[in-house]
C-alpha positions in Angstrom: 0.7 34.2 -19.9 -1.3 31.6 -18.4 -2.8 28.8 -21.0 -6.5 28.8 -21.8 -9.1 26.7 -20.2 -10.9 24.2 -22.0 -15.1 24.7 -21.8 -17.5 22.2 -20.9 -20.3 22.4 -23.6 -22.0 25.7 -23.1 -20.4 25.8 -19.3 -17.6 27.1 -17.1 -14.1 26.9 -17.6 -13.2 23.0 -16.9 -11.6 22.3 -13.9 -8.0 20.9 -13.4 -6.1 19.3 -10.5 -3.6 21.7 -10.5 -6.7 24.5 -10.0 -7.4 22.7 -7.0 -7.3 24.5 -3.2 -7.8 23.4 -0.1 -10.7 24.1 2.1 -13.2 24.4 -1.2 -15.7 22.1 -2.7 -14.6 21.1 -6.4 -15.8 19.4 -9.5 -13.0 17.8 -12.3 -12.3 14.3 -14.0 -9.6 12.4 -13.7 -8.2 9.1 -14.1 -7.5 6.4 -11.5 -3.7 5.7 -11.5 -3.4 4.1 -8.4 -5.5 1.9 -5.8 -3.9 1.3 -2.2 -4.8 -1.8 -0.3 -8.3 -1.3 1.6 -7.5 -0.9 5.1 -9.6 -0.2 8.5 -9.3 2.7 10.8 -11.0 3.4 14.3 -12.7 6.8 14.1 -12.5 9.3 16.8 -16.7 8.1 17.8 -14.7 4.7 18.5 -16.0 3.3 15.6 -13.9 1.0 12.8 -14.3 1.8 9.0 -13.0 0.8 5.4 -10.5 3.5 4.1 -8.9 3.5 0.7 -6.5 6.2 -1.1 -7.1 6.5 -4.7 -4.4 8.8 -6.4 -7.0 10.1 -9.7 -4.8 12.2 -12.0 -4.7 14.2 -15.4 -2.4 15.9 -17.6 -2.0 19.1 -14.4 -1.2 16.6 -11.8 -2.2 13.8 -8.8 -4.4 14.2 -6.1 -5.3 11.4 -3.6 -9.3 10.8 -2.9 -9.8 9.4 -0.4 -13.0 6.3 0.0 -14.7 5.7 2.7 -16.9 2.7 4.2 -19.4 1.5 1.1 -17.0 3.5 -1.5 -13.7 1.8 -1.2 -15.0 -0.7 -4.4 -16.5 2.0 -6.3 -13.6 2.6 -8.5 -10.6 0.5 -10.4 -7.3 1.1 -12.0 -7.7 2.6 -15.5 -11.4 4.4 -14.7 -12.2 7.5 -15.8 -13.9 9.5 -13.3 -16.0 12.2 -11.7 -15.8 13.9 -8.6 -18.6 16.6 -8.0 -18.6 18.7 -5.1 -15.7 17.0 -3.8 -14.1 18.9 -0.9 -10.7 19.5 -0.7 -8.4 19.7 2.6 -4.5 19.4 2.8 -2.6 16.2 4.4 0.8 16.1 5.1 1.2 19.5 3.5 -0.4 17.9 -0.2 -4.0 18.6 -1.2 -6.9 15.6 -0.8 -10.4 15.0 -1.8 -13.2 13.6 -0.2 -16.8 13.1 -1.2 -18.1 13.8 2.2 -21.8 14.6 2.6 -22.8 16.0 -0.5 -19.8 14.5 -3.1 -20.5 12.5 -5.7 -18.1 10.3 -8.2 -19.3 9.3 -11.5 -17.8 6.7 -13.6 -17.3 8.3 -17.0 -18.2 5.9 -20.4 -14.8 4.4 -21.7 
């Protein structure tokens, strides 16, 4: 029998890591685990940008997010987060998240 979902005040079912799929937009909070060093990659337009893996997790699991360009500093170890309409894709054969276009990440109050 599967376990009940926790509700948002007077919303959906909350959203866990484990619930996440890719190749849909998602919406969860999480905490930042792990931070790996900032590091720079040529895109395939030729161009060279900050990347950084954040692994955010809660009690279902890990996912990596992944920060791009002026987001690589938005987060530290220990923060409690929000990603909203994050999209999810698969790497390596395990799920990721990125903001994208229309993502957000909120930093939740202590």
């Amino acid at each position: 029998m599967a376990e009940p979902r926790a509700r948002t005040a007077g919303g959906p079912p909350a959203t866990f890591i484990s619930d996440l799929r890719p190749s849909r937009v998602a919406t969860f909070g999480a905490v930042v685990a792990r931070l790996d060093p900032v590091r720079e990659v040529e895109t395939k337009s030729g161009a060279r940008r900050q990347v950084r893996d954040a692994t955010l997790s809660d009690a279902t699991g890990e996912i990596t997010l992944v920060l791009w360009g002026s987001e690589v500093d938005l987060v530290q170890v220990g923060d409690r987060v929000r990603v909203i309409d994050g999209w999810v894709s698969e790497r390596r054969g395990r799920p990721q998240i990125t903001l994208g276009r229309s993502g957000r990440l909120e930093r939740a109050a202590p």
